[in-house]
C-alpha positions in Angstrom: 15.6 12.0 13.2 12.2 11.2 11.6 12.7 8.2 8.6 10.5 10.3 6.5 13.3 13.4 6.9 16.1 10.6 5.7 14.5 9.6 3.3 13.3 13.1 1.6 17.2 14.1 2.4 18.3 10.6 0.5 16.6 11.9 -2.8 17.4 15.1 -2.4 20.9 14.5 -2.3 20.7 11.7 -5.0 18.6 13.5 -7.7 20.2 16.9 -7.9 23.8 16.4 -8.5 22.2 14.3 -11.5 20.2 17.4 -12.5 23.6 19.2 -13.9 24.8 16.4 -15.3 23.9 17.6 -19.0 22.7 20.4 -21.0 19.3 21.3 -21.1 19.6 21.5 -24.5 20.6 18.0 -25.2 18.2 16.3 -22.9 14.9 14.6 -24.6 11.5 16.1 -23.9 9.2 14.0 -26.3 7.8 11.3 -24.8 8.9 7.7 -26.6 5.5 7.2 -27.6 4.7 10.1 -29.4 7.8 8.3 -31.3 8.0 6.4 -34.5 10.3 3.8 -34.7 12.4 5.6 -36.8 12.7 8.5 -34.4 13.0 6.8 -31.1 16.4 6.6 -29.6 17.7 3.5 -30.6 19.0 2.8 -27.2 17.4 4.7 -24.7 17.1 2.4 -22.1 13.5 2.4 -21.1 10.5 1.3 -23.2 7.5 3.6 -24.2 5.4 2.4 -21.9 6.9 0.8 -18.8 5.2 -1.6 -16.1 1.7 -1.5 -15.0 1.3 0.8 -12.1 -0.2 -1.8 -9.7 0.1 -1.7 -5.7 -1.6 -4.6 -3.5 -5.2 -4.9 -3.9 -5.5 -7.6 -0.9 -8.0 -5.9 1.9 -5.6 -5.8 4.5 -2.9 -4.4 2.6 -5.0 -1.1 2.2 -5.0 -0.5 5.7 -1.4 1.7 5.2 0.8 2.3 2.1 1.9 -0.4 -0.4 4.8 0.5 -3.4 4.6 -0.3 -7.0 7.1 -0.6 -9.9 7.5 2.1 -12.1 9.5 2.9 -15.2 12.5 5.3 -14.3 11.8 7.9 -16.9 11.0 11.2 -16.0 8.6 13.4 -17.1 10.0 16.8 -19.1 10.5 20.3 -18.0 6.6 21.5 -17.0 5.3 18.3 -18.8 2.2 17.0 -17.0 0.7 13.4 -16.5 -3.3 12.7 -15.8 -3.9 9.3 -15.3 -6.7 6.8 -14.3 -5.7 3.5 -12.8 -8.8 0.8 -11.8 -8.1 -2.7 -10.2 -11.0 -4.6 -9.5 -10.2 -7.8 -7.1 -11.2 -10.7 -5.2 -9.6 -12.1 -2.3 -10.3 -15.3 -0.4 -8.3 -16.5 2.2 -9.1 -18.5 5.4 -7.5 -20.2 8.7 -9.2 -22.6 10.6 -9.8 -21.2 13.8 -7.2 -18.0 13.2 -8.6 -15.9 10.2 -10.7 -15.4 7.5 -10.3 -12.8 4.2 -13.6 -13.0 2.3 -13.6 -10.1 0.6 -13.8 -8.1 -3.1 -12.4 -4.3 -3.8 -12.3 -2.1 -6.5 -10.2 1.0 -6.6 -10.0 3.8 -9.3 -6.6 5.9 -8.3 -6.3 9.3 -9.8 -2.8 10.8 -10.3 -1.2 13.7 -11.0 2.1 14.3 -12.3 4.5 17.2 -12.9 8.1 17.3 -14.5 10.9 19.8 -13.4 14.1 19.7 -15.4 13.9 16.9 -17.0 14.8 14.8 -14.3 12.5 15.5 -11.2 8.8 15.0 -11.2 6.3 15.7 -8.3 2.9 13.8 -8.3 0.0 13.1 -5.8 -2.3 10.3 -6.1 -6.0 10.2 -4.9 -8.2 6.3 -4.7 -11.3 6.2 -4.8 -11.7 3.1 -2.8 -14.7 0.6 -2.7 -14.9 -2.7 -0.6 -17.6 -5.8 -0.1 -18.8 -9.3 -1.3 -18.9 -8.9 -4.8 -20.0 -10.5 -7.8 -16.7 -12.4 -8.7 -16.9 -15.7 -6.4 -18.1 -18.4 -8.9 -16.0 -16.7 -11.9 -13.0 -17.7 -10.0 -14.2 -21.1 -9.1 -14.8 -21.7 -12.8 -10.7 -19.9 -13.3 -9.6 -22.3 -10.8 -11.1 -25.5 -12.0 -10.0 -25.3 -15.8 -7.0 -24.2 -15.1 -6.3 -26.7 -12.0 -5.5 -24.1 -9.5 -6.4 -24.3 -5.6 -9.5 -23.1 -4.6 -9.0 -23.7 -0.7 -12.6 -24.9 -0.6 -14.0 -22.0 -2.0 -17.3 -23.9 -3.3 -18.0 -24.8 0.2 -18.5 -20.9 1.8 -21.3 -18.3 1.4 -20.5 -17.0 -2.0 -20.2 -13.1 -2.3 -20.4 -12.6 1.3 -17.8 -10.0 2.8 -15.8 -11.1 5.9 -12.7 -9.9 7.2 -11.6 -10.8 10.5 -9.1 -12.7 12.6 -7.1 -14.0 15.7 -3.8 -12.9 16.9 -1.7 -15.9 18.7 -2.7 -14.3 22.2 -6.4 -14.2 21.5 -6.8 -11.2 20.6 -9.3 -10.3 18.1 -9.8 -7.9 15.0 -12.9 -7.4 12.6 -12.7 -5.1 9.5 -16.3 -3.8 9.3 -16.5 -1.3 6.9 -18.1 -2.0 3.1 -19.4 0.8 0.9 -16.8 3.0 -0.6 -15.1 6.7 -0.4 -11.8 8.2 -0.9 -8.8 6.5 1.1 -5.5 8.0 2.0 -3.6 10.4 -0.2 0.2 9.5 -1.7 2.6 12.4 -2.4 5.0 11.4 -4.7 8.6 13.1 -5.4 11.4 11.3 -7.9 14.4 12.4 -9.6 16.0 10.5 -12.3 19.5 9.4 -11.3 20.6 8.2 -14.8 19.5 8.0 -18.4 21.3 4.4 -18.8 23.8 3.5 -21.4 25.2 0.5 -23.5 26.2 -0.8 -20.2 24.6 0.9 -17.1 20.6 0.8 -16.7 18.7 4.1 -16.6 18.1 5.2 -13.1 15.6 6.6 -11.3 15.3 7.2 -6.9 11.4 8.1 -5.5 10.4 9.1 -2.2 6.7 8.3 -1.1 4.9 9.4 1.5 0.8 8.1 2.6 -1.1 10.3 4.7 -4.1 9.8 6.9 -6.7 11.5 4.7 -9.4 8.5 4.3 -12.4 8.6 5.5 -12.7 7.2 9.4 -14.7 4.3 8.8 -12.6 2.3 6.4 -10.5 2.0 9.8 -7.0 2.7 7.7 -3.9 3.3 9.8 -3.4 6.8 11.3 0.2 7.7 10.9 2.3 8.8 8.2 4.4 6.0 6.0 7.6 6.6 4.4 9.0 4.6 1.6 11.8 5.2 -0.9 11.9 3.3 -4.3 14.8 2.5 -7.1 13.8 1.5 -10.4 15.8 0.3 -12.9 15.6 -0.1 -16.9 17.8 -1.7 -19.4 17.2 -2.1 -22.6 18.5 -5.7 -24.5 21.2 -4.2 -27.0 19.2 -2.1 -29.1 16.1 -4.6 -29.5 12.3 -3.8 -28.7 12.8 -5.8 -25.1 13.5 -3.8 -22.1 13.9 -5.7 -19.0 12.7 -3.8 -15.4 13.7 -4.1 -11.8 12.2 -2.2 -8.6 14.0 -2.4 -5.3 11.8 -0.6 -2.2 12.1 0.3 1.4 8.9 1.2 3.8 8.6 2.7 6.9 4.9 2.2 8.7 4.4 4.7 11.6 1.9 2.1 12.8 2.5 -1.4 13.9 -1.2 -2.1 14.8 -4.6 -1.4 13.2 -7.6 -2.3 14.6 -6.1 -5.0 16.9 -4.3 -6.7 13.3 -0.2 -6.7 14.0 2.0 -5.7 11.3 5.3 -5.7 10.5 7.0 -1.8 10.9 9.4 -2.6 8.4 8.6 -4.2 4.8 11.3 -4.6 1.0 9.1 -4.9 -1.9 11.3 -6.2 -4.9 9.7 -6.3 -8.8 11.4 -7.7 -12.2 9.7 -7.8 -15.5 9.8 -6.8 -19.2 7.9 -4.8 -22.1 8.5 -5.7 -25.4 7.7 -3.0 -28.0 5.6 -4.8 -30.6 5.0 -2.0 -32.9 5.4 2.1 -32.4 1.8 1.8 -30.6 1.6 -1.6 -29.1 3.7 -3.2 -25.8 3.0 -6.3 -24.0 4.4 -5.8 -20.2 4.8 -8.1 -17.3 6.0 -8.1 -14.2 6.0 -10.3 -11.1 6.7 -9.0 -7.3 7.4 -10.2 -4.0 7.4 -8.1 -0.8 8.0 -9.5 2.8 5.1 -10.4 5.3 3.1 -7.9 6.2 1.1 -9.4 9.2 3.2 -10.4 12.1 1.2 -13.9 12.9 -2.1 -13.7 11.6 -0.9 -16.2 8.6 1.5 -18.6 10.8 1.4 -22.1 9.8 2.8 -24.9 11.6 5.3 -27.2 10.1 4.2 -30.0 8.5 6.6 -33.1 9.2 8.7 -33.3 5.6 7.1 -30.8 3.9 7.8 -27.2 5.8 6.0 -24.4 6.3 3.1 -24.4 4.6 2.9 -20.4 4.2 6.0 -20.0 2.5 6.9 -17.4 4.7 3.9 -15.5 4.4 5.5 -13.5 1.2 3.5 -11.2 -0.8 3.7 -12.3 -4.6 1.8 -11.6 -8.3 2.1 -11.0 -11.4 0.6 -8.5 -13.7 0.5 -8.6 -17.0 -1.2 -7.5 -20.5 -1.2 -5.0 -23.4 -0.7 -1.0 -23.1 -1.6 1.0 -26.1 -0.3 4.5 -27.5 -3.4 5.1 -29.9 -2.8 8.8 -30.2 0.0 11.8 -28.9 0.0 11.7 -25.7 -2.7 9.3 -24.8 -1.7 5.3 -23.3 -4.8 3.0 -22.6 -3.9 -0.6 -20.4 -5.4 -3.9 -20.2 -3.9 -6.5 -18.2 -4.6 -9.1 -15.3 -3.6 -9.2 -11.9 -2.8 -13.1 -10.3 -1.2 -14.1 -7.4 1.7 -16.4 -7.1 2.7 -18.3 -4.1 0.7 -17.7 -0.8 -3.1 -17.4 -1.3 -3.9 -16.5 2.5 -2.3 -13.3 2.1 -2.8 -12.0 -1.2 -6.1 -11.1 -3.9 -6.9 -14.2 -5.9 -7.3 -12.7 -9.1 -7.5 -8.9 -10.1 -8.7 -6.8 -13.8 -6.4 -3.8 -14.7 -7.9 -0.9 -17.0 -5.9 1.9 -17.1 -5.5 5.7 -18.8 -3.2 8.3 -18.7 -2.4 11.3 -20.6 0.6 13.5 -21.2 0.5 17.3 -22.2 
């Protein structure tokens, strides 16, 4: 049985039962921002906002599909969701002899969202993907330097160049080519909220995603169908304006090799953070994540004698942070940063979030 028939069967069979669990009547259809703070549940158990909506911006991770954390709520019955997500990022990573990631992106994702019942939702997203050397290169060497971060002798390569290539252990090569931009693959998106949360249990919510080939041919993405099923969590902090987050995901890549670059089949992605409700319109949200490798050897480091392995594993880690606002019904505008955390080699240096979405 395909993984991608599991999975759909998994949600299926997770979200429905939920669906009867309480009158229609009873359930809540105004979104929590539309909210004073007088209105607002005092403890529903997700914030007004939620996490940014961020997946990996690294050049190699947009060869196939890479999850995100979301908030577990739901949109209403027939409620709609239009929403604008841009990260713009620069990656830099390079192996002596076995790789080299020199490389900036910018990506403008359009989504579309539709609640059923109050607790499933169907969506589709579209990005709008563009790839090359950039203008960010001595910004970051300037980040790096006042705030004493490793630069991995960035001031010593062509600045704003585009170069994405590498060696597999066996010799074998692999060359990422393509810069310019176009649309890259389409994600259908289908969640069902498991559980509104209580004093004790966090809300709930289970999503099935699915990436298909529908790039254009020259950005040399991967041609099979991924599958990957997500659980995010909420839990509001008693009935104060903090609520903490957690996402837990699973993916399945149909292919384990793209343009001669190995990858693993099978990848966890795991995110925590928080959004505190400053005021009725303002929340600052963060949220850090780590997801296992995703190249089989490209990365490898050798141990060094009392120290380890110098890749830490090859782990995929950042944190995203910043402000969301709620100017007006309906409408939430997002600012934040993107940085990554443990292993440069395998992830975008820095990244800018701007993001807008409307509900109707």
């Amino acid at each position: 049985m395909k993984p991608a028939v599991v999975l759909c069967g998994a949600l299926l069979a997770a979200a429905l039962p939920a669906c009867a669990e309480e009158p229609s009547a009873g359930r809540e259809r105004t979104p929590a921002w539309e909210l004073s703070a007088e209105e607002a549940p005092p403890l529903r158990q997700w914030g007004r906002l939620g996490p940014f909506e961020v997946r990996d911006p690294y050049p190699l991770a947009q060869l196939r599909h890479a999850p995100w954390a979301r908030s577990p709520r739901t949109l209403g019955h027939l409620q709609w969701e239009a929403a604008v997500r841009a990260v713009w990022a620069n990656s830099y990573g390079f192996r002596s002899g076995r790789a080299v990631v020199d490389a900036e992106t910018r990506t403008l994702n359009l989504s579309l969202r539709l609640g059923l019942l109050d607790r499933l939702e169907f969506g589709l997203l579209v990005p709008y993907e563009w790839r090359g050397g950039g203008i960010l290169d001595g910004f970051i060497e300037g980040f790096h330097e006042l705030f004493g971060l490793p630069e991995q002798n960035r001031d010593r390569r062509k600045r704003d160049r585009y170069l994405v290539a590498g060696s597999e252990p066996d010799g074998s090569a692999s060359r990422l080519d393509h810069q310019g931009d176009g649309l890259g693959d389409l994600t259908l998106e289908a969640r069902g909220l498991l559980s509104r949360g209580g004093p004790l249990l966090p809300a709930a919510a289970l999503t099935l995603r699915l990436r298909l080939p529908s790039a254009r041919p020259g950005f040399q993405f991967a041609d099979g169908v991924d599958a990957s099923l997500a659980l995010d969590l909420s839990k509001r902090i008693a009935a104060s304006p903090v609520v903490l987050y957690a996402s837990l995901a699973y993916t399945y890549y149909a292919d384990a090799e793209v343009v001669g670059l190995r990858l693993m089949r099978h990848r966890l992605f795991f995110a925590a953070g928080f959004e505190w409700e400053i005021d009725a319109h303002i929340s600052l949200v963060a949220h850090a994540w780590v997801e296992s490798r995703r190249e089989r050897a490209l990365w490898d480091d050798a141990n060094v004698p009392g120290i380890g392995n110098l890749s830490y594993g090859n782990y995929v880690s950042y944190v995203a942070a910043g402000f969301k606002f709620a100017p007006t019904k309906g409408l939430a505008i997002e600012l934040g940063i993107l940085e990554n955390l443990l292993d440069p080699d395998v992830t975008a240096d820095l990244g800018w979030l701007l993001n807008a979405s409307w509900r109707f």
